[in-house]
C-alpha positions in Angstrom: 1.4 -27.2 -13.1 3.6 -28.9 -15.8 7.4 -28.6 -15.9 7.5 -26.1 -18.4 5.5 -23.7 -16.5 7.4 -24.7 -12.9 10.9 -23.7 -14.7 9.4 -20.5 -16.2 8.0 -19.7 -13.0 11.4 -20.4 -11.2 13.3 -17.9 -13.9 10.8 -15.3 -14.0 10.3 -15.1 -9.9 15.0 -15.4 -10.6 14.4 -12.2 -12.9 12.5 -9.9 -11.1 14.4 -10.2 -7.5 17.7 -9.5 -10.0 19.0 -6.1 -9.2 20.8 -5.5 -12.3 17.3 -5.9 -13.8 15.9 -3.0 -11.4 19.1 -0.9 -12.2 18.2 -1.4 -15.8 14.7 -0.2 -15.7 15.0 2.7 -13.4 18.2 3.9 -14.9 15.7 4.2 -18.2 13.3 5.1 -16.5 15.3 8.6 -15.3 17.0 8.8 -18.5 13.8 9.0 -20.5 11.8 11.3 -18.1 15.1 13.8 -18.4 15.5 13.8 -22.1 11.6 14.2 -22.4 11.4 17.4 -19.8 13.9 19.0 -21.4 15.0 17.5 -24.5 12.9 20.0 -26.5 10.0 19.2 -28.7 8.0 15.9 -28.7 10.4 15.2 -32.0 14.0 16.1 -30.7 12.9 14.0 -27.2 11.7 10.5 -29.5 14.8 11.0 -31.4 16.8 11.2 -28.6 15.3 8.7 -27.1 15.4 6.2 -30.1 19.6 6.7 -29.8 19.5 5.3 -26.5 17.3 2.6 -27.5 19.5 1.9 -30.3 22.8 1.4 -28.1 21.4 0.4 -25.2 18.7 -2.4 -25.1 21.1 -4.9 -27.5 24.3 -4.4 -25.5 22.6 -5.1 -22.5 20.2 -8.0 -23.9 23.6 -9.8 -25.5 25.4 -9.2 -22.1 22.2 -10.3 -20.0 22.3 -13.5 -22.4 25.5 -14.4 -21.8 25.2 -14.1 -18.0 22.1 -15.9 -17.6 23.4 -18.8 -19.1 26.9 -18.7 -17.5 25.0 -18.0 -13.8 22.8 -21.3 -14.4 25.0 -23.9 -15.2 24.4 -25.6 -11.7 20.7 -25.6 -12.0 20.6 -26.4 -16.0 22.9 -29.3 -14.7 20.1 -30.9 -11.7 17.5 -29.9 -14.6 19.2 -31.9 -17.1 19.6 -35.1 -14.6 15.8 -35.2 -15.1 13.7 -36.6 -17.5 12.8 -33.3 -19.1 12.6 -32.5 -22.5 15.6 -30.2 -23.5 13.4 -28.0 -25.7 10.9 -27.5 -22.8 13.5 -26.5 -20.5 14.9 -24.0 -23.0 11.7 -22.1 -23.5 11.1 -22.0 -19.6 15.0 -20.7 -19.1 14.9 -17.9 -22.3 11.2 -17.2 -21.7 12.1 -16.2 -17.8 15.4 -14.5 -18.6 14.3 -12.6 -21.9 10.6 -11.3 -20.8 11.0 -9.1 -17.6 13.8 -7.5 -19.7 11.9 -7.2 -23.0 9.2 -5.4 -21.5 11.1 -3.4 -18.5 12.2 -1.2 -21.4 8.7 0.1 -23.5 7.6 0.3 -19.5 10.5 2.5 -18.4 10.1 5.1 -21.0 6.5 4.1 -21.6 5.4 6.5 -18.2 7.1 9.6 -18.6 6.1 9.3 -22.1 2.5 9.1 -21.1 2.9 12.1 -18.4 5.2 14.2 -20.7 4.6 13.6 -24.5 1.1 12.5 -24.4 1.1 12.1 -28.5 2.9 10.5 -31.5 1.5 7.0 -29.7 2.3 4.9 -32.9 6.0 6.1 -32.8 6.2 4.6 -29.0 4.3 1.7 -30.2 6.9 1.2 -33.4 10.1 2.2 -30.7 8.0 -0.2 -28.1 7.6 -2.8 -30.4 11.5 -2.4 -31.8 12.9 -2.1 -28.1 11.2 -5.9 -27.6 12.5 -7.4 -30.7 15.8 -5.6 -30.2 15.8 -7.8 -26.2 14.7 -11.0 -27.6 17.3 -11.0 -30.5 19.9 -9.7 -28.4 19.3 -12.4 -25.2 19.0 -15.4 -27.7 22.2 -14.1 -29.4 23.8 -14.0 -25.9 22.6 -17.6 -24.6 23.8 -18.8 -28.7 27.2 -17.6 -27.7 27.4 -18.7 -24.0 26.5 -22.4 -25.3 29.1 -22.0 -27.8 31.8 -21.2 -25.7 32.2 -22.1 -21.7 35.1 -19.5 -21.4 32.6 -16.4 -20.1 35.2 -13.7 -21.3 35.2 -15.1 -25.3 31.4 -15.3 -25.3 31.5 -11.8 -23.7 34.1 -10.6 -26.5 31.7 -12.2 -29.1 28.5 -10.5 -27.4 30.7 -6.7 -27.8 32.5 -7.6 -31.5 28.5 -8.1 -32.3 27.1 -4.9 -31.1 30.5 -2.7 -32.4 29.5 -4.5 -35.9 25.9 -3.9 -36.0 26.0 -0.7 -34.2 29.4 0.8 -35.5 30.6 -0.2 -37.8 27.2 -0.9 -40.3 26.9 2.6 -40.8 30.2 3.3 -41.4 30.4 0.1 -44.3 27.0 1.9 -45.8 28.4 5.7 -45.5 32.2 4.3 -47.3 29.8 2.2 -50.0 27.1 5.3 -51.0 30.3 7.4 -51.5 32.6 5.5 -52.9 29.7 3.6 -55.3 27.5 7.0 -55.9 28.4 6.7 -59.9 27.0 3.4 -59.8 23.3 1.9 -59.4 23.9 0.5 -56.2 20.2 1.7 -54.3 18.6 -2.1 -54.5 22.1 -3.4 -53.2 21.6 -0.7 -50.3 18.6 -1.6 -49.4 18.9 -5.1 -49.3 22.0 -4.5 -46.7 19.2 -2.9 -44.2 17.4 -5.9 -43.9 20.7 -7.1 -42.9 20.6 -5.1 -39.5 18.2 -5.3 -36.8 19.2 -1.9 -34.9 19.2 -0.1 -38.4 16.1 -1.8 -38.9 14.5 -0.1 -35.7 15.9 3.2 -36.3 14.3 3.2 -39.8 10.9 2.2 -39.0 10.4 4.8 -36.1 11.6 7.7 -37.7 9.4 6.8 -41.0 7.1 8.4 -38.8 8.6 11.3 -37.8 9.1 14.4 -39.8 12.5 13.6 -39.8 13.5 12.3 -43.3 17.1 13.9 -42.7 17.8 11.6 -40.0 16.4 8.4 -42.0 20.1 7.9 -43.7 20.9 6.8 -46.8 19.5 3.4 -46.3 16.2 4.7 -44.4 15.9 7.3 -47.8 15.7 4.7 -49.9 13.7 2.3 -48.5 11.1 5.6 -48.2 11.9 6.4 -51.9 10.7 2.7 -53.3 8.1 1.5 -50.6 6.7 4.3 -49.2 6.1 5.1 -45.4 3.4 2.2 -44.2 4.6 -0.1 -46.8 8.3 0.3 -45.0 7.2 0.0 -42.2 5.6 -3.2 -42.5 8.5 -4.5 -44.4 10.6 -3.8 -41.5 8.2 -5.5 -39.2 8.4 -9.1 -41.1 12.4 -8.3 -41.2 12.5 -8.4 -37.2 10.1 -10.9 -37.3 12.7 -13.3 -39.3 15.9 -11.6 -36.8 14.0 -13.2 -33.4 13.5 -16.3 -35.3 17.1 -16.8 -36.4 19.2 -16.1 -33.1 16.4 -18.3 -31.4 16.9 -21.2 -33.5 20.7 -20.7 -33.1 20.2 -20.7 -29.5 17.9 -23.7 -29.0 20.0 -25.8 -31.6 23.5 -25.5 -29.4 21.1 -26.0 -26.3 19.9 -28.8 -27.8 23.5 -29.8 -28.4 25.0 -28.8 -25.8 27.0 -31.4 -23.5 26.7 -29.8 -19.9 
């Protein structure tokens, strides 16, 4: 077994024994089945469900990132004192930390979904799919910012002032532009801004396939106006694609930096 495996190993066996972790899933896990029994239709219990997702998965990926790092210090230290490859022990550490909790979630509301819903599989697979990329950008943003700064509450304010922007106050800055710009041609601008989101970006893709244009927003309208519904789709896809790459690269340049 090479180091890279023995590290991943060590974090993933860390992972799993971690209560938080087990808190995290089952609290989903009763969440979901409740808002699926008796959230109403199929539609009205995705939706719902998608608005937990949404607030949920990053805050606690960001906060998860931040702790992980902050929590290792000792052992990244006795790592680093070895001749290992810094790049190989970053994988190992964000691999361990970021998987169990990337795919806790799509399994949490993955069950009652199959015992309660039992259609609309390619919206779980989109909100499945979003959840995961939603984790991975939201731990390497977390790691990125505990690197940064070795004072746990500032990386922790950083981690929140993130989410309040991307979750808060986005929709607010688009709602303020659409009105106060409406007598202007302003709908590429608009759109380009969504690509500019990752949790906007998941909200719009899933509900592209719901009969739910009325929730899409004005951003989610317009991007079904010019592109259409799979074309959108796909487009959002390649958008979180580039999100998981940028945090990562953050992350694993400061780690690669980083004077522990």
């Amino acid at each position: 077994m090479n180091t890279g495996r023995i590290i991943l190993d060590f974090q993933l066996r860390h992972a799993v024994r971690s209560r938080w972790l087990l808190l995290y899933g089952g609290s989903l896990l009763v969440l979901t089945t409740l808002l699926i029994w008796f959230g109403g239709t199929a539609e009205h219990a995705v939706v719902s469900l998608l608005n937990v997702v949404l607030l949920l998965v990053p805050l606690i990926a960001l906060l998860y990132g931040v702790l992980g790092i902050s929590q290792a210090r000792e052992f990244l230290e006795l790592m680093l004192a070895q001749p290992l490859e810094r790049r190989v022990l970053f994988w190992g550490v964000f691999t361990g930390m970021a998987a169990p909790l990337a795919l806790i979630v799509p399994v949490s509301f993955g069950i009652p979904w199959l015992l309660g819903v039992r259609q609309l599989w390619g919206v779980y697979a989109t909100l499945a799919g979003g959840s995961i990329a939603l984790t991975l950008i939201g731990t390497a943003f977390g790691m990125a910012f505990a690197l940064r700064w070795d004072d746990r509450l500032r990386a922790f304010g950083m981690t929140i002032a993130l989410w309040f922007l991307l979750a808060v106050v986005y929709d607010a800055v688009i709602l303020v532009l659409g009105i106060t710009l409406r007598d202007y041609p302003i709908e590429h601008g608009l759109l380009v801004l969504l690509f500019l989101n990752p949790i906007d970006l998941v909200r719009v893709a899933t509900l592209l396939q719901l009969d739910a244009a009325a929730l899409l927003g004005y951003t989610g309208a317009l991007l079904q106006h010019f592109v259409g519904n799979i074309a959108g789709i796909m487009l959002t896809i390649a958008a979180l694609l580039l999100w998981t790459l940028l945090p990562l690269a953050l992350a694993m340049r400061s780690f690669v930096r980083k004077d522990f």
